[in-house]
C-alpha positions in Angstrom: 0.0 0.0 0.0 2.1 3.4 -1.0 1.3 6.1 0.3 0.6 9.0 -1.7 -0.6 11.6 0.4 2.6 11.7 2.8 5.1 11.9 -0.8 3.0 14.1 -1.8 3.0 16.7 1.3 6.9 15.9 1.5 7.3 16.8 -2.4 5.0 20.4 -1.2 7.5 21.0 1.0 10.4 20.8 -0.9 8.6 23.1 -3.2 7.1 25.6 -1.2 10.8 25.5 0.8 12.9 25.7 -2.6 14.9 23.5 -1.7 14.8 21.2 -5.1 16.1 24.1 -6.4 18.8 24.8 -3.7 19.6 21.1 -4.9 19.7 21.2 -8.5 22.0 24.4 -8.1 24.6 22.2 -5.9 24.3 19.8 -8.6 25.0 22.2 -11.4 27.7 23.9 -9.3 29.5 21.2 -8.8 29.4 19.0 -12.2 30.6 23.0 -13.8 33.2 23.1 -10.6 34.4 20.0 -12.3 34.1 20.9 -16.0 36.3 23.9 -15.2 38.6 22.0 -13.7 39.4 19.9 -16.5 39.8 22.7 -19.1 41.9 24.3 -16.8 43.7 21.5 -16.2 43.7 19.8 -19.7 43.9 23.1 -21.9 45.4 25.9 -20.2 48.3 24.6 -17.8 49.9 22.7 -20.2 50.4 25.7 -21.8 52.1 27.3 -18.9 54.3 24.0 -18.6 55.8 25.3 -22.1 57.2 28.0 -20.2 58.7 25.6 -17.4 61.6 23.5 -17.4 59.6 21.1 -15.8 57.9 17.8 -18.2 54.4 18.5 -16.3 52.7 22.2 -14.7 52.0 19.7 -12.0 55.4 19.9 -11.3 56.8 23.3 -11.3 58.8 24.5 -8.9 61.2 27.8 -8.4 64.2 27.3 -5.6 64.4 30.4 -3.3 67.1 30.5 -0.4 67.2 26.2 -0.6 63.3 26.5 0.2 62.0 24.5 -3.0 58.2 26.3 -4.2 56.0 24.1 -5.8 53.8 26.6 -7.7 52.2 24.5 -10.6 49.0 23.0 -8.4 48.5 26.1 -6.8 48.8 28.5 -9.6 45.9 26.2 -11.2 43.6 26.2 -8.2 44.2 29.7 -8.5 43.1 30.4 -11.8 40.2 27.6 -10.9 38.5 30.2 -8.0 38.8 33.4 -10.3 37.3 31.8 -13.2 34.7 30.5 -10.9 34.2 34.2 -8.6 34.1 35.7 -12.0 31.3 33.5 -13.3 29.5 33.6 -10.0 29.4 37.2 -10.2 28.4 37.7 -13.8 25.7 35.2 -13.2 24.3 36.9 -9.6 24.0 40.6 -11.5 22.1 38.5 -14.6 19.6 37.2 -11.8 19.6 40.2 -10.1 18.6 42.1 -13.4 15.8 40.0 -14.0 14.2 39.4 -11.0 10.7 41.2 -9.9 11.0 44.4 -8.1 14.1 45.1 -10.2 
C-alpha cells in the first residue's frame, strides 16, 4: 500500500521551501566546478608547462634561499577560483537584473 498523500505533502515541502532548487543548483555547481577543472587542467596549464623546465605544470617548482616552491597546483587552483568568482558574479548581476522588483 504506497502512500501517496505523505510523498506528496513531503514533495510540497520541498517546493514551497525551494529546496529542489537549492539542490539542483549544488548539482549544477558542482558538475561545472568539475568541468572547469578539466579545461583548466587539460587546456590551459599545459600551456604554462611550455614556459617551465619542468615535463608537467604539475610539477613546477622555483628554488628560493634552498626553500624549493611548488607553484604548478597552486597556480591552477588559483586560476580555478577566479574563473569560478568571475562567473558567480556575472551570473548573480544576470539574476539580479531580472528578478521582480528590479
Amino acid at each position: 500500500m504506497k502512500s501517496t498523500h505523505s510523498n506528496r505533502k513531503v514533495v510540497d515541502i520541498l517546493k514551497e521551501d525551494r529546496l529542489l532548487l537549492i539542490g539542483f543548483s549544488f548539482l549544477i555547481g558542482h558538475s561545472s566546478s568539475m568541468l572547469l577543472k578539466s579545461i583548466i587542467d587539460k587546456l590551459l596549464m599545459p600551456v604554462v608547462s611550455l614556459f617551465t623546465d619542468e615535463n608537467s605544470w604539475a610539477d613546477a617548482t622555483t628554488t628560493i634561499g634552498g626553500i624549493e616552491l611548488h607553484w604548478g597546483e597552486p597556480l591552477a587552483n588559483l586560476i580555478h577560483f577566479v574563473v569560478a568568482l568571475a562567473l558567480a558574479v556575472y551570473a548573480y548581476k544576470i539574476l539580479e537584473k531580472e528578478s521582480p522588483g528590479h
